[in-house]
Z-matrix of the N, CA and C atoms (Angstrom, degrees):
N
C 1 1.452
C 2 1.516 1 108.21
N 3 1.645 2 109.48 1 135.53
C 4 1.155 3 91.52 2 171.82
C 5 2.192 4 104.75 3 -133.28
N 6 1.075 5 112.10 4 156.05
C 7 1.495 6 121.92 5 157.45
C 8 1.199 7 139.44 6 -95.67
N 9 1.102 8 164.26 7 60.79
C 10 1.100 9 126.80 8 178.59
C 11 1.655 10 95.29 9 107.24
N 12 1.145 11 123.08 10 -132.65
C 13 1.843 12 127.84 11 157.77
C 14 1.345 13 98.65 12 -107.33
N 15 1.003 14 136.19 13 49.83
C 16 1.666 15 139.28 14 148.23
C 17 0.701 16 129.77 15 -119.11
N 18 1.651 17 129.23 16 108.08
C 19 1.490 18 129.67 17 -163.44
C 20 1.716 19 98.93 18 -120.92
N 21 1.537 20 120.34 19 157.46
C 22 1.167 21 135.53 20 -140.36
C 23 1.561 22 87.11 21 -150.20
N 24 1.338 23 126.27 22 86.11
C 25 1.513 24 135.37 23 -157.83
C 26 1.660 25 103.65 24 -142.80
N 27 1.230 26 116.91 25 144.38
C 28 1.788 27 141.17 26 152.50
C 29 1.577 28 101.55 27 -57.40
N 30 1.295 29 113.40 28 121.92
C 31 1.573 30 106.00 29 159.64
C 32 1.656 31 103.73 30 -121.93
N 33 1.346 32 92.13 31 150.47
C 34 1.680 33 107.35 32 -156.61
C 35 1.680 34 90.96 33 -100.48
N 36 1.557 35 114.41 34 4.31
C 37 1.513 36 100.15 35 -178.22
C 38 1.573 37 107.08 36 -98.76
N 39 1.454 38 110.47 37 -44.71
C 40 1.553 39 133.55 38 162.70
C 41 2.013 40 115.21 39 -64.21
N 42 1.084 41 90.65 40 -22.26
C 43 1.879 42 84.31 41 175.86
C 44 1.567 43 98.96 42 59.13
N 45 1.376 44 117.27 43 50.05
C 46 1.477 45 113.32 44 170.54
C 47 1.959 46 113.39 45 177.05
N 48 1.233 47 93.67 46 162.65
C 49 1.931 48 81.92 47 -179.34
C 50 0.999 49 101.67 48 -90.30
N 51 1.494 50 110.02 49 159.75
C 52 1.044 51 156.50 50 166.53
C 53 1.246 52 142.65 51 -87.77
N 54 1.587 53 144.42 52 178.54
C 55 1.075 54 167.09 53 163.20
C 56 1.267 55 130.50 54 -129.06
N 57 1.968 56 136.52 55 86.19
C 58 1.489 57 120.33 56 -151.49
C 59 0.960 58 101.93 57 -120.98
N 60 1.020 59 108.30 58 150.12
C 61 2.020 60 111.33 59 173.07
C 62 1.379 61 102.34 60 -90.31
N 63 1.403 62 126.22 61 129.25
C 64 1.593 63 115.41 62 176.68
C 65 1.518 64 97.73 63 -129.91
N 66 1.328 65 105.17 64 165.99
C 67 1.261 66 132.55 65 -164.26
C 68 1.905 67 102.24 66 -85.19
N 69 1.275 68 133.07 67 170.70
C 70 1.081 69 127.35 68 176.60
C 71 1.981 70 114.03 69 -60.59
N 72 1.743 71 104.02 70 -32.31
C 73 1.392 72 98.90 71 176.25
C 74 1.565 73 124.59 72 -73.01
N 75 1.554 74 108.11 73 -5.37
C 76 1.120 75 118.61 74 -170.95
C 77 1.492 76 127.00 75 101.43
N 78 1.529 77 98.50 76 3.21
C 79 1.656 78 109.97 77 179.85
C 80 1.408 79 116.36 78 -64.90
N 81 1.100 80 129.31 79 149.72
C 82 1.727 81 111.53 80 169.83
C 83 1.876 82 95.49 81 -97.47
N 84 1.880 83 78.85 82 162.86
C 85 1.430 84 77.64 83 -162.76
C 86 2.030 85 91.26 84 -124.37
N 87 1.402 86 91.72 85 -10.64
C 88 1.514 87 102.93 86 -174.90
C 89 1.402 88 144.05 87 -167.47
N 90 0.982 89 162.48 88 122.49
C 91 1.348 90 129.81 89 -149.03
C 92 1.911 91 93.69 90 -104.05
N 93 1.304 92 83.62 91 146.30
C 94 1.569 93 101.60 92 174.45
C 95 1.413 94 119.19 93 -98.95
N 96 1.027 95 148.60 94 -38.09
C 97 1.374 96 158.58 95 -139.79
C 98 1.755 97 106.64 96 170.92
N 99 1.713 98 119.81 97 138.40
C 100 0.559 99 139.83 98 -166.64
C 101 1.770 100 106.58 99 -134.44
N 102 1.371 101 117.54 100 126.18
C 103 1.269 102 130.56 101 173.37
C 104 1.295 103 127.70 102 -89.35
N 105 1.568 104 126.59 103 94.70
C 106 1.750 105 116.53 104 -163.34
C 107 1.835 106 92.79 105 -104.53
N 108 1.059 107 102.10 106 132.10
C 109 1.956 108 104.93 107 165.68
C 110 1.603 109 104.13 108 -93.53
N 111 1.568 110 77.54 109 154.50
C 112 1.470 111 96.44 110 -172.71
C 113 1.448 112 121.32 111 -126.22
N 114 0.646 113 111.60 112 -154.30
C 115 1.857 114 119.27 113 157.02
C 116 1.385 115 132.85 114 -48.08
N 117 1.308 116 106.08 115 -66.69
C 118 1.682 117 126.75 116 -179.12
C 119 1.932 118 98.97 117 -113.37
N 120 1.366 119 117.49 118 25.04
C 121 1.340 120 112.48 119 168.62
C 122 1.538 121 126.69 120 124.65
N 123 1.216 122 143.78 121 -175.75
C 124 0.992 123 141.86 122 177.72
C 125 1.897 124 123.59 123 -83.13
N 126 1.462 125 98.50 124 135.66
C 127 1.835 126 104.31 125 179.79
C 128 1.770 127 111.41 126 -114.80
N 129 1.037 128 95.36 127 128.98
C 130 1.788 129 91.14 128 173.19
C 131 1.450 130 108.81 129 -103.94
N 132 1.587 131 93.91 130 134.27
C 133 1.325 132 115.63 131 -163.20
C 134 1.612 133 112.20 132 -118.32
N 135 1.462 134 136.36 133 94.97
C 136 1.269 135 150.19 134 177.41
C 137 1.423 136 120.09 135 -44.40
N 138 1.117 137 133.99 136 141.66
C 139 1.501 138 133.23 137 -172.65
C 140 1.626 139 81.50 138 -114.38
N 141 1.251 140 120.24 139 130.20
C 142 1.224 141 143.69 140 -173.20
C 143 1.822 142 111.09 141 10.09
N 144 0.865 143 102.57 142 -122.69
C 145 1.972 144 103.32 143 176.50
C 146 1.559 145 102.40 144 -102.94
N 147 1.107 146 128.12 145 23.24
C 148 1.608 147 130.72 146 174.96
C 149 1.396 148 117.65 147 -64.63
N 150 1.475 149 111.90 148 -41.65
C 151 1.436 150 107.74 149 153.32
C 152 1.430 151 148.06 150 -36.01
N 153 1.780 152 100.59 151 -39.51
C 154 1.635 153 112.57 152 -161.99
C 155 2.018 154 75.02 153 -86.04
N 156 1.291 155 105.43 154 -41.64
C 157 1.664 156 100.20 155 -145.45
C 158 1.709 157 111.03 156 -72.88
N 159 1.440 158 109.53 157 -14.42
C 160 2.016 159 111.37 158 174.11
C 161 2.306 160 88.33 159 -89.10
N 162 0.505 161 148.82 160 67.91
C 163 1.572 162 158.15 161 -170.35
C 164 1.618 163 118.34 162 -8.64
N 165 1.586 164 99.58 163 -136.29
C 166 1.942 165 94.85 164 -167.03
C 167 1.389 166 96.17 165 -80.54
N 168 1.052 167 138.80 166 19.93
C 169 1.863 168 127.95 167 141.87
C 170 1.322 169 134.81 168 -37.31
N 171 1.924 170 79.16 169 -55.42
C 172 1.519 171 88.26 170 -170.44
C 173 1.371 172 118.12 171 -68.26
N 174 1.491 173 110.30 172 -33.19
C 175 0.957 174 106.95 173 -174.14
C 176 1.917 175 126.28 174 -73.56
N 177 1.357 176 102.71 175 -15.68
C 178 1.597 177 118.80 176 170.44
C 179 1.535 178 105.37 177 -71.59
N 180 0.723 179 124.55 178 -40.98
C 181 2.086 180 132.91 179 -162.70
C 182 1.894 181 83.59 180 -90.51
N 183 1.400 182 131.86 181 -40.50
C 184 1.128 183 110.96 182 -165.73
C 185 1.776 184 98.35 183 -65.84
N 186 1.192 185 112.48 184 -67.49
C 187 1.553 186 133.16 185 169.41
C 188 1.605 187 88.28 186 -6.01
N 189 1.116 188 111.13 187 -85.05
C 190 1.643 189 107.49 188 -159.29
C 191 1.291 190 112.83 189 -64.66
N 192 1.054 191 121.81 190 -23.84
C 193 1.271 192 117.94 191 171.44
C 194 1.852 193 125.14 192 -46.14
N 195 2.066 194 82.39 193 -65.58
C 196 1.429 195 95.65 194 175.10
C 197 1.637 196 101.83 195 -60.93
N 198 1.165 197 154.44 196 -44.97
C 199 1.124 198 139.89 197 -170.42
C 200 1.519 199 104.93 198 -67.43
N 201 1.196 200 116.66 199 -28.92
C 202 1.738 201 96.28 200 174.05
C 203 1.241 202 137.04 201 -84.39
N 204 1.290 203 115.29 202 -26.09
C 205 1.251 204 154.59 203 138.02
C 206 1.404 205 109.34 204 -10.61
N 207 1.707 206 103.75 205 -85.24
C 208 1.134 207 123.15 206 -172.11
C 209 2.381 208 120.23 207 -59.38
N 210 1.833 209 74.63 208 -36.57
C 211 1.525 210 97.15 209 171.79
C 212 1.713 211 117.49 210 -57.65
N 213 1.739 212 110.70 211 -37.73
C 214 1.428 213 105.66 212 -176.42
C 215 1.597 214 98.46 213 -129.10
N 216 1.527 215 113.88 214 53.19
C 217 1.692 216 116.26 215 143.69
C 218 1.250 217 116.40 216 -96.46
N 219 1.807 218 103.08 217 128.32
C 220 1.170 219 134.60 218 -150.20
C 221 1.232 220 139.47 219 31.50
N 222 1.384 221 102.69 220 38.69
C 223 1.423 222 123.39 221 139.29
C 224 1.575 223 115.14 222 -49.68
N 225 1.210 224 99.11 223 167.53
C 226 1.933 225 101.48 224 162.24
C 227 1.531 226 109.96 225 -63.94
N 228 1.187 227 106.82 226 -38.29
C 229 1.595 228 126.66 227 -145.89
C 230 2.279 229 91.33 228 -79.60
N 231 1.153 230 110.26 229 -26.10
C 232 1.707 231 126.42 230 161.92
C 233 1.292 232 89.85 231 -70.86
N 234 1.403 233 134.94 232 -94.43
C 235 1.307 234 146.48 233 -125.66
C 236 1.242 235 86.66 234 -72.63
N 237 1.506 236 153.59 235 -17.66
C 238 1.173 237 127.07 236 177.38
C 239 1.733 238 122.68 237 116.50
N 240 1.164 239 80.79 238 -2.99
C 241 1.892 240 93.79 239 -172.12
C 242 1.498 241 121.00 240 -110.65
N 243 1.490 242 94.44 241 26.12
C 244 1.471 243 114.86 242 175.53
C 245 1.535 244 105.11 243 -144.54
N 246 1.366 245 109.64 244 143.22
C 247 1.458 246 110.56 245 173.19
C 248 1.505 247 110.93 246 -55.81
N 249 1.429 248 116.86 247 139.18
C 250 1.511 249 109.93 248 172.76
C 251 1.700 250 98.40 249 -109.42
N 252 1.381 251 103.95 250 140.44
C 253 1.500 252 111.43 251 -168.66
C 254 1.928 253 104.07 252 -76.91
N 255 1.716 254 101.81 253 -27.23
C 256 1.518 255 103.60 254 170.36
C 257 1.298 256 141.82 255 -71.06
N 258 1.815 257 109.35 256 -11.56
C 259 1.016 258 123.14 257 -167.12
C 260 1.975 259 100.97 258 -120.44
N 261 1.120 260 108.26 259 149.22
C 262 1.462 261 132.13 260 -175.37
C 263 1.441 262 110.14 261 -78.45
N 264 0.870 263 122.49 262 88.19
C 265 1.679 264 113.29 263 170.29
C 266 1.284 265 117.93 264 -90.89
């Protein structure tokens, strides 16, 4: 998903989603927020004040995130045994 310059992406370097700031071509230019799962579900985790400073984007793309996130932990579609439409295979 993306907003605005806020994209809501799988990174295959971190093994987890994300939060990116991208450029108008679609480049990322940074990561904003980082998504670690846990036990009882997913936590979003801020890379310093990068969040407050790309504006009310972030905070819309985070929202859905955590709701989707949170919507398909431990599902199949979490555990891996479903194609994920966010991630690159």
């Amino acid at each position: 998903m993306r907003l605005g310059g806020i994209k809501f992406c799988w990174s295959e370097t971190n093994k987890k989603y994300q939060l990116v700031k991208c450029n108008q071509d679609g480049v990322t230019e940074f990561v904003v927020a980082f998504f670690d799962r846990h036990k009882e579900g997913y936590d979003m985790r801020t890379v310093g004040s990068r969040f407050f400073e790309v504006g009310v984007d972030a905070c819309r793309v985070a929202s859905f995130a955590i709701e989707f996130l949170n919507k398909s932990f431990g599902s199949d579609f979490d555990d891996g045994l479903l194609d994920n439409p966010l991630r690159k295979n």
